[in-house]
Structure formats: structure tokens, C-alpha cells
C-alpha atoms as an extended CHARMM CRD file, in Angstrom:
* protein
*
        73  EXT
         1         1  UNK       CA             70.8940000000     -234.6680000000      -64.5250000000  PROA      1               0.0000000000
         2         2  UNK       CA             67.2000000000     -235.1050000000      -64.1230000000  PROA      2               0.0000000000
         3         3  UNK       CA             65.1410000000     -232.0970000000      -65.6140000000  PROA      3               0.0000000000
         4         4  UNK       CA             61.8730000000     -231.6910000000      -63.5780000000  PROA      4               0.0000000000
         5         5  UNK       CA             58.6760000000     -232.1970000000      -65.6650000000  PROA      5               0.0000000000
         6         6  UNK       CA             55.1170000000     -232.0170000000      -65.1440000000  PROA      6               0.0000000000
         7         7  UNK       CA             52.3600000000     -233.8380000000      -66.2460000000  PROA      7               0.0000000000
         8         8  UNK       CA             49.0980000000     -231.2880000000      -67.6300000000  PROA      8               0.0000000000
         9         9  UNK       CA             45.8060000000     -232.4400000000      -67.6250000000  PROA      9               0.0000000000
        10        10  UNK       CA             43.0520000000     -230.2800000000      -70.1820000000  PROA      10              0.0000000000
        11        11  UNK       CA             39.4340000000     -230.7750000000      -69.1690000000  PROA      11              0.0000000000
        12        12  UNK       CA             37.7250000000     -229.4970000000      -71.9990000000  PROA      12              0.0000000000
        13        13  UNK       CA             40.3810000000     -231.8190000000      -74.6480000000  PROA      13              0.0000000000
        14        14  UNK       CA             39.7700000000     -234.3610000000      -71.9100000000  PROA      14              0.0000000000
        15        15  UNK       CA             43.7020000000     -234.7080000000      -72.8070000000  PROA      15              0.0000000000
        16        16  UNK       CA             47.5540000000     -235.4000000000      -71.1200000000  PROA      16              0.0000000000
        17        17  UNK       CA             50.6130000000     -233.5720000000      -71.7110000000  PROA      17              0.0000000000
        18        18  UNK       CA             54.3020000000     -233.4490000000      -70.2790000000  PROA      18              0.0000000000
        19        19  UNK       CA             56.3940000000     -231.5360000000      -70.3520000000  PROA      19              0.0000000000
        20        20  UNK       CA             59.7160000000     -229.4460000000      -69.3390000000  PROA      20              0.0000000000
        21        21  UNK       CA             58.7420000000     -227.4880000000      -65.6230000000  PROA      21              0.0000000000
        22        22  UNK       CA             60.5080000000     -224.7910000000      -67.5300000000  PROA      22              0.0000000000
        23        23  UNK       CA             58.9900000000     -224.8370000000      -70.6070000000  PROA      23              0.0000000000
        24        24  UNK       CA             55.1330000000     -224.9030000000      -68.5400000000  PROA      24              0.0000000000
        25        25  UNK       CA             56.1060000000     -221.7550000000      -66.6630000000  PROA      25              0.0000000000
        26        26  UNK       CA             57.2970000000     -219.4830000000      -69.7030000000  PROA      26              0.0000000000
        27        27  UNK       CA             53.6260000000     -220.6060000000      -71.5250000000  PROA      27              0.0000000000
        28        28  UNK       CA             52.4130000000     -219.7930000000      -68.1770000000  PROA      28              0.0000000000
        29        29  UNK       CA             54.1890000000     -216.2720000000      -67.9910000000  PROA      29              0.0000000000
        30        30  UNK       CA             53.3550000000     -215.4830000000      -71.4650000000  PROA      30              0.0000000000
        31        31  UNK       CA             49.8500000000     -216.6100000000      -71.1310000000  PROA      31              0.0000000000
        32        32  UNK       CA             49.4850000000     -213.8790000000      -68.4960000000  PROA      32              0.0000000000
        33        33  UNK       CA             51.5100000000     -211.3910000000      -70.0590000000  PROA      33              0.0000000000
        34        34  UNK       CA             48.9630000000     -211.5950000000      -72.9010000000  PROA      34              0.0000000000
        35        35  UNK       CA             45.7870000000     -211.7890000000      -70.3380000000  PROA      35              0.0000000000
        36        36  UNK       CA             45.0120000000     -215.3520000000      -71.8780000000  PROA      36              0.0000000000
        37        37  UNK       CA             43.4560000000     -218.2100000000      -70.3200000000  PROA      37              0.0000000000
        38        38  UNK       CA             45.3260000000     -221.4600000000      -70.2270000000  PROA      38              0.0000000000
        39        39  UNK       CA             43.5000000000     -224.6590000000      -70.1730000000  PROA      39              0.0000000000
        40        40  UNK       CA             46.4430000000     -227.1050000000      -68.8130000000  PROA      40              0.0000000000
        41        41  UNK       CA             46.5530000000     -227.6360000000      -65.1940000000  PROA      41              0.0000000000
        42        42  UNK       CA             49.3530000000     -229.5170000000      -63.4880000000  PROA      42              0.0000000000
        43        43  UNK       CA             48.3750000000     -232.6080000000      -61.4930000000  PROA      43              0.0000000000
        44        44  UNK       CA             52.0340000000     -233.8360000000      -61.1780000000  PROA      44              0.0000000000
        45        45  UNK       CA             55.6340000000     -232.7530000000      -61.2400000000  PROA      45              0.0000000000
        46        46  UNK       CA             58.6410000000     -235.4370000000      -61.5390000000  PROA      46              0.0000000000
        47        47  UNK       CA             61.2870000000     -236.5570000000      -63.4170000000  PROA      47              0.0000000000
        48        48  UNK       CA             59.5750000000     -237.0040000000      -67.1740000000  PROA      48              0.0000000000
        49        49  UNK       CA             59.5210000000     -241.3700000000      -66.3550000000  PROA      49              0.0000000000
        50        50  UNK       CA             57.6280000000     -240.6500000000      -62.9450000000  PROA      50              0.0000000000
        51        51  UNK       CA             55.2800000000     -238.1490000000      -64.9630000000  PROA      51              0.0000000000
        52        52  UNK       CA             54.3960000000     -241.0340000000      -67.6990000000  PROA      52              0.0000000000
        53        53  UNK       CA             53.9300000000     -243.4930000000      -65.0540000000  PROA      53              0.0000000000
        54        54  UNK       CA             51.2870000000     -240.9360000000      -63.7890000000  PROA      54              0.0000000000
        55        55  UNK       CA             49.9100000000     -240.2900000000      -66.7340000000  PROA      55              0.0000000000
        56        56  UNK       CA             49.4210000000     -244.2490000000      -66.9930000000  PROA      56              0.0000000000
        57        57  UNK       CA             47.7860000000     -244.2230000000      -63.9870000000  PROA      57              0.0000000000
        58        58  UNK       CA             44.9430000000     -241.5300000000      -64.6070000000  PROA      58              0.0000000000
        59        59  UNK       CA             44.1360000000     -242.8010000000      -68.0990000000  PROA      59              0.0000000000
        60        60  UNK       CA             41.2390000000     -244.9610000000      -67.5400000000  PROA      60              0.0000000000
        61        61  UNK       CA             39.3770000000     -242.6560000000      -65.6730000000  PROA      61              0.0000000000
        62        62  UNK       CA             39.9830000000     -240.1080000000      -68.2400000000  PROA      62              0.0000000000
        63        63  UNK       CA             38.4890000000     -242.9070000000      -70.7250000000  PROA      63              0.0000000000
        64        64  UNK       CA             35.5680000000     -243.1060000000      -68.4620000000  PROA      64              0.0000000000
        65        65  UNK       CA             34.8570000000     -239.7640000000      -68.3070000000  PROA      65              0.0000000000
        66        66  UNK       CA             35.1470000000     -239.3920000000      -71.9840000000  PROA      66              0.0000000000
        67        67  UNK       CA             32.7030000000     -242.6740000000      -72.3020000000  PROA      67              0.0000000000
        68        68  UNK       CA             30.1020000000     -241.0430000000      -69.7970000000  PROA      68              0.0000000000
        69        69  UNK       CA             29.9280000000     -237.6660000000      -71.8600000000  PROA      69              0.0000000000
        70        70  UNK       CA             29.3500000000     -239.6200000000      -75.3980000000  PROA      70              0.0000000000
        71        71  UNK       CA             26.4590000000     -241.7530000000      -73.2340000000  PROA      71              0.0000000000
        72        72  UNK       CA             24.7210000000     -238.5800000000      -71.9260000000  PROA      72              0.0000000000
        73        73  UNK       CA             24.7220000000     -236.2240000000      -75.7860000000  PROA      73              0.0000000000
């Protein structure tokens, strides 16, 4: 069986993560339980090969982005 994943994008670490759907929502659950911000964001959800094959594909811009911000401090 295929366990659904997601792939979580972080603006501010400019940074990728996947992980378990499961596993996202109880951070998520506890994050509110504790009245906590949460950084991740989901920008895919897939079996964990589809969400690296995403990941592969949003990596350069994510390089770009992080070149642009070094160019402009």
C-alpha cells in the first residue's frame, strides 16, 4: 500500500520537506492546539516518489530565489 505524502515548502528556510499526510496533520493539530504558527505549507500531496519528483521540479527556482536575496543584502 501507498501511504499519501506531501511535499512542504518553508519560505523563510527557503527549504523542502516530505513527509507522511498523517504525520503533517498531527504537527498541524498540535500546532493549533498550542496557538503556534507553522511555517510549512503544502504545495503537493502524492505517493512519497511523486512528491520527490516535485520537489525536483521546484528546486531551481527555489535556488533562484535564494541567489536573488544574497544579490539584493
Amino acid at each position: 500500500m501507498n501511504t499519501a505524502h506531501v511535499l512542504l515548502w518553508s519560505q523563510s528556510q527557503c527549504a523542502l520537506h516530505i513527509e507522511p499526510v498523517a504525520d503533517m496533520l498531527s504537527e498541524n493539530r498540535q500546532a493549533y492546539a498550542d496557538d503556534r504558527r507553522m511555517d510549512y505549507v503544502p504545495i503537493y500531496i502524492g505517493v512519497e516518489a511523486d512528491c520527490r519528483l516535485a520537489a525536483d521540479s521546484v528546486r531551481a527556482t527555489m535556488h533562484a530565489r535564494q541567489d536573488a536575496r544574497r544579490d539584493h543584502q
